[in-house]
C-alpha positions in Angstrom: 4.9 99.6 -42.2 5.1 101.9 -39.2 7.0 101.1 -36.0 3.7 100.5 -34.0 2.7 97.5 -36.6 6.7 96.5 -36.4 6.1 96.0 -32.5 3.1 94.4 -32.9 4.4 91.8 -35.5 7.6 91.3 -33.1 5.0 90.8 -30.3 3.1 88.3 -32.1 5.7 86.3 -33.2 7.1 86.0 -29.8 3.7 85.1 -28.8 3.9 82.3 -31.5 7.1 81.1 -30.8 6.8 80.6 -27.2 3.6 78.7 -28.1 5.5 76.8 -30.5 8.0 76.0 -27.9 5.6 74.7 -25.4 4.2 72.2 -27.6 7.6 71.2 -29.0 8.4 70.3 -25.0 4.9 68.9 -24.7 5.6 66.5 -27.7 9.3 65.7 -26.6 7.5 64.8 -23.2 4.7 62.6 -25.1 8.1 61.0 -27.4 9.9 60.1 -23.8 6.6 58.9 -22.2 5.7 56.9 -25.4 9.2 55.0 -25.6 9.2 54.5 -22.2 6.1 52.5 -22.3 7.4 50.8 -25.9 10.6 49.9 -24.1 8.7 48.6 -20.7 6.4 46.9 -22.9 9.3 45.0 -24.8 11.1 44.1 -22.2 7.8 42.9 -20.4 7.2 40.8 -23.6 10.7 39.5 -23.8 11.1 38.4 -19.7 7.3 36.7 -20.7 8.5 35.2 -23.4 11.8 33.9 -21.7 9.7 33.1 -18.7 7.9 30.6 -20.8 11.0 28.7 -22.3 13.7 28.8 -19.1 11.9 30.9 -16.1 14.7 33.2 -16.0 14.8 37.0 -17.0 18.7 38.9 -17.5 19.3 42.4 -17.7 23.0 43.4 -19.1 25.2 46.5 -19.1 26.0 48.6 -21.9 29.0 46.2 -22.9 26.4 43.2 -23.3 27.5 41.3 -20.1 24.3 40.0 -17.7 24.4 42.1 -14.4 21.4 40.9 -13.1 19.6 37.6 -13.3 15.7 37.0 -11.8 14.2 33.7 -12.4 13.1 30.6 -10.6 14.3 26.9 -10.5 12.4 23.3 -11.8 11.4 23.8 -8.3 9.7 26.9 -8.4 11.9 28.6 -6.4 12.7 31.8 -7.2 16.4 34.1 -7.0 18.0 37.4 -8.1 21.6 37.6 -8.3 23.5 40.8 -8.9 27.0 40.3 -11.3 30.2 42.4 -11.0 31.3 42.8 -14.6 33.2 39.6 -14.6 30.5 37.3 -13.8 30.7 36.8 -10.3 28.1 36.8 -7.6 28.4 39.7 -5.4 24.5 39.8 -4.1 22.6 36.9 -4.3 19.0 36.6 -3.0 17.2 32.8 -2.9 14.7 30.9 -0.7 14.1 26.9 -1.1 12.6 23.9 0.9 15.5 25.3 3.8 14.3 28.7 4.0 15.2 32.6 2.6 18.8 33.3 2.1 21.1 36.9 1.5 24.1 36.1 0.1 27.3 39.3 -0.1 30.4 38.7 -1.1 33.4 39.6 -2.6 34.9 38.8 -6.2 37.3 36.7 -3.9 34.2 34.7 -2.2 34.4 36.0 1.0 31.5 37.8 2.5 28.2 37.5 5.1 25.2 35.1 4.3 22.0 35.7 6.4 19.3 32.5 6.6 15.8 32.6 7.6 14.5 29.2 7.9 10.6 28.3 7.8 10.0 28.1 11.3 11.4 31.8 12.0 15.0 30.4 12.9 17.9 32.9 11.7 21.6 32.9 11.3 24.2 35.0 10.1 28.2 34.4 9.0 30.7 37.1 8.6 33.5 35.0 7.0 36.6 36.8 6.0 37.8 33.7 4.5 39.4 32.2 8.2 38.8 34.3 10.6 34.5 34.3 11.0 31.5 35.5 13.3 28.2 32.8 13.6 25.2 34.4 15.1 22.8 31.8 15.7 19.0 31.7 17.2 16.9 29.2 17.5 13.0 29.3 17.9 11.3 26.2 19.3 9.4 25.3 22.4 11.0 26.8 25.7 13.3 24.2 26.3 14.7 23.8 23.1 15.4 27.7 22.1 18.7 28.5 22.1 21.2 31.4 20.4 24.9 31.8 20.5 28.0 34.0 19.2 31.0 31.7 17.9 34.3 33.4 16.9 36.3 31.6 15.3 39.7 31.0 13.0 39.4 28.3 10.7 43.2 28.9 9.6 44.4 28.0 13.1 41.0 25.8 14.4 40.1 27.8 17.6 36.8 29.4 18.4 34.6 30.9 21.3 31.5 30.7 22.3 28.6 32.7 23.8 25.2 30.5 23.9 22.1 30.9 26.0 19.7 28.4 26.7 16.4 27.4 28.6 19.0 25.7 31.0 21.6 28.4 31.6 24.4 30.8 29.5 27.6 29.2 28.8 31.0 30.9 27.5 33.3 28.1 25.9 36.8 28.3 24.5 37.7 26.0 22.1 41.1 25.0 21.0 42.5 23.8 18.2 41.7 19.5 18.3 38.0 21.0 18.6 37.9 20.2 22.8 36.7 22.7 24.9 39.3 23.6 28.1 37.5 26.1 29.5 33.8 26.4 30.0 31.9 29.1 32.1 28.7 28.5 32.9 25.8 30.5 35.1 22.6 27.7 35.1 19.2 28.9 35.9 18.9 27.1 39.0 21.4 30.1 40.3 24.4 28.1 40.1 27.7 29.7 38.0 31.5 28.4 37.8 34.4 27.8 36.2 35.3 24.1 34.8 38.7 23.5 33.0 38.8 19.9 31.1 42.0 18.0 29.9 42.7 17.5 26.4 41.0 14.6 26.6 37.5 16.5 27.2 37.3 15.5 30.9 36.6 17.9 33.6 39.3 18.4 36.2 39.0 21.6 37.9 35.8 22.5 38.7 35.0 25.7 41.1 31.7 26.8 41.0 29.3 28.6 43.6 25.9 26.6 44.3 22.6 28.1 44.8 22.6 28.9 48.4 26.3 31.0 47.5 28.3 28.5 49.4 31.9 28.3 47.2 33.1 24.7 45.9 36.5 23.6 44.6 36.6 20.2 43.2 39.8 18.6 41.4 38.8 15.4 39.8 41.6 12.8 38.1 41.3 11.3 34.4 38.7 9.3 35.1 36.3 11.8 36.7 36.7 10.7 40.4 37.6 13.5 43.1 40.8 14.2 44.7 42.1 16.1 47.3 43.6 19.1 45.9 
């Protein structure tokens, strides 16, 4: 054989072999596309077959424990929750008769949970399992909208507030037996002030400035009568 057929063969064969190679890739590619589908198809089959006994479809991790769980209640309603790998609810997703609801948390419980209810009314709590943040709005006809900020310590039972409303804004202090002993208040009607109550929830400081910017002090006793300061 002479070294110009040697070359030639050598060519050819590396001609063959990278057309070998291509169709090797081209039937690993078909292999992966094909048990892709087989395995989408199975596990379509088995969440339709589970759908059809308990509604409820579970995907585990490698050690067999269920991560995530999709399904619906006997109502109909439906829910994803996402599982750390002991079990416990760190994402939860859900809507019912009371509207849509995010739920994230810690292993330990604590966490945020946003609500949507059906007429477009929303809230959100950041509870750190004592100390928490409400965020409130409410939808409605004018004189019934409303949405406020509470801060608040459940472990020591004292909260703030920040609220608007069709009638005015209102910042509130609460203390610990739940009364409110200072309230300040700007109404619509251009009127704003201070009113400090007694533990007892009545009002006996009251210094606000009307409409027309004139300054008023009142100092009412326990029964909600003026005095002379």
């Amino acid at each position: 054989m002479t070294d110009q057929q040697k070359i030639d063969d050598a060519e050819s064969f590396s001609i063959r072999a990278a057309a070998m190679e291509r169709t090797i890739r081209k039937l690993r590619v078909a292999v992966f596309a094909l048990a892709t589908c087989q395995t989408l198809w199975f596990l379509l089959g088995a969440a339709q077959q589970e759908n059809q006994k308990a509604s409820r479809f579970t995907i585990i991790d490698k050690a067999g424990k269920p991560r995530i769980e999709m399904g619906t209640d006997d109502a109909g309603n439906p829910s994803i929750n996402i599982k750390n790998q002991d079990g416990v609810n760190l994402i939860s997703m859900h809507t019912d008769i009371f509207g849509s609801f995010i739920d994230v948390s810690a292993a330990n419980g604590r966490g945020s949970v946003l609500q949507v209810t059906p007429d477009g009314s929303s809230s959100l709590l950041l509870d750190a399992g004592g100390p928490n943040i409400r965020m409130v709005t409410l939808t409605g006809p004018p004189q019934q909208r409303s949405s406020y900020i509470a801060v608040a310590d459940d472990d020591v039972k004292s909260q703030a507030w920040i609220a608007t409303q069709s009638g005015g804004s209102v910042i509130e202090i609460d203390d610990k037996n739940g009364t409110e002993p200072v309230i300040l208040y700007a109404d619509e009607d251009g009127t704003s002030g201070v009113a400090v109550r007694d533990k007892n929830g009545i009002e006996r400081i009251q210094a606000l400035i009307d409409p027309n910017g004139n300054p008023k002090l009142r100092v009412l006793d326990k029964d909600g009568k003026e005095v002379e300061p």
